[in-house]
N, C-alpha and C positions, 0 to 999 in steps of 0.2 A: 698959720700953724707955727708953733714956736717946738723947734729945736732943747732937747733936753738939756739940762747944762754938764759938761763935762764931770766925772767922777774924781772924786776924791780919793788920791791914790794911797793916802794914808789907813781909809776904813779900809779897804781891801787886805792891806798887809796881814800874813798872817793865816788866811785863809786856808790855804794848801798843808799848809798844818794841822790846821783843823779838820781838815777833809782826811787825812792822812789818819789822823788818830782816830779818828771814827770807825774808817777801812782795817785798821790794821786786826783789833779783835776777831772780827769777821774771814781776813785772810788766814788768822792763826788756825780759827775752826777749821776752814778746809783744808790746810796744811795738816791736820789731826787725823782727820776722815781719811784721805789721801793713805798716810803711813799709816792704819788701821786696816785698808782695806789691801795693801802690800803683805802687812802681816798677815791677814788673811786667805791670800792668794800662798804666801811663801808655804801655812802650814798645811793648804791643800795638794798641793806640791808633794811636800814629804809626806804625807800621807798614798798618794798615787805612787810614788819611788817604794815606798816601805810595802806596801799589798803588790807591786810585780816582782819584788826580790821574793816576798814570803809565798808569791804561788810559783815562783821559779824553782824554789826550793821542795815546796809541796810534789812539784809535778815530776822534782828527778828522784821523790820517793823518802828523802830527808822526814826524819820522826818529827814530833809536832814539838818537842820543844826546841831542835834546831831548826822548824821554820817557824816558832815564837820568836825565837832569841834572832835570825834575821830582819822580823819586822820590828822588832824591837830597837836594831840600830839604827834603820834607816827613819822611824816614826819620830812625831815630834811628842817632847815630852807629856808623862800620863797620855798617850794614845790607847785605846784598845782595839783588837782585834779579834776576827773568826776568823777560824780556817774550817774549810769543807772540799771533801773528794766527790763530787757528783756527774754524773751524765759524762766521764771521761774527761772532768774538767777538772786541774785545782784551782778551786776558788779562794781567795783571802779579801776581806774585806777589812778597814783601817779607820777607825775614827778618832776623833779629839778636839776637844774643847778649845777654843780663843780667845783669849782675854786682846780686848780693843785696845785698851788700856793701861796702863801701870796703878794701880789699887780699884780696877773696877771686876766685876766680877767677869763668868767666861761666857756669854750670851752667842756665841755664836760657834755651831756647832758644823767642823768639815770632814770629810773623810773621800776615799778611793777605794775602788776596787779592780780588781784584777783577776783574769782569769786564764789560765793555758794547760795546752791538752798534756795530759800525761802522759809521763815518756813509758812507751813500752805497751799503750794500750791499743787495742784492734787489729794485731798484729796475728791473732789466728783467725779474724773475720776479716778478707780485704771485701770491698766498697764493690757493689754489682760494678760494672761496668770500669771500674779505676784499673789501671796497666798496671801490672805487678813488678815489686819494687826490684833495684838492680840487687845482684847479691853484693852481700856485705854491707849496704845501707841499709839504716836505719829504718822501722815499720813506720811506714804512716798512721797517724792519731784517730783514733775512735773521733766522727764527730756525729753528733745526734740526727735523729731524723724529723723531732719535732722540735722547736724550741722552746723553753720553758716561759712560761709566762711573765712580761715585764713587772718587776716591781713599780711602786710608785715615783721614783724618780728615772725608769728608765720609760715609765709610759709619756712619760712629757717630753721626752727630747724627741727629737724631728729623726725619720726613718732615715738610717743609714749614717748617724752620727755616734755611734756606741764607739768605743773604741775597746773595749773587752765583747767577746761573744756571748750572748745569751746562758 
């Protein structure tokens, strides 16, 4: 059996360069994805902050363009929103467009919602059986007796992961 002959350190040279430059395109891309997918975490972020200021606002009774003009500071820009007074709840919901990109278009669409009981509701129905409140505290919140039916992004999350109420 014969023994290979030792390499020639000269073709070698070089290599790791070469290897290097081939990698690096590839490293940029996911350095791209990476900070695309931050941006897209950051503007769902301000979207969940901007829908609990606006149903915070909603719920202590604030008219709808002081809790527009709240979701409005908190949203990231061109967001839009709803606001809704239902079932003892104010609801605000926050959406908006993300651009991945710098000159690509905005392909990815995030938003928040938010919902808390209004202040001052259920206060001449208290709750069969709930201990009645001390004086000078504040009425306990109307909360429903059936829950309203999950929309399509609240039927896919896993039971008992909601972090606003039905």
């Amino acid at each position: 059996m014969r023994s290979r002959p030792p390499a020639d350190p000269r073709r070698e040279r070089g290599q790791a360069t070469a290897e290097t430059a081939a990698a690096l395109p590839a490293l940029a891309a996911v350095l791209a994805l990476c900070l695309a997918a931050i941006q897209a975490v950051a503007a769902h972020l301000a979207c969940v902050d901007a829908a609990r200021a606006g149903a915070r606002a909603l719920a202590r009774g604030d008219d709808r363009s002081a809790v527009l003009a709240a979701v409005a500071e908190a949203a990231p820009p061109g967001a839009s929103a709803s606001v809704v007074r239902s079932g003892g709840y104010a609801r605000v919901e926050v959406t908006a467009r993300v651009r991945l990109g710098p000159g690509l278009p905005a392909p990815v669409e995030v938003g928040g919602r938010a919902a808390t009981p209004l202040e001052g509701v259920g206060a001449a129905h208290p709750q069969e059986g709930a201990p009645a409140p001390a004086e000078g505290a504040p009425p306990a919140p109307e909360v429903p007796d059936t829950p309203e039916e999950p929309g399509p992004a609240e039927a896919a999350e896993e039971p008992g992961t909601a972090e606003a109420p039905p």
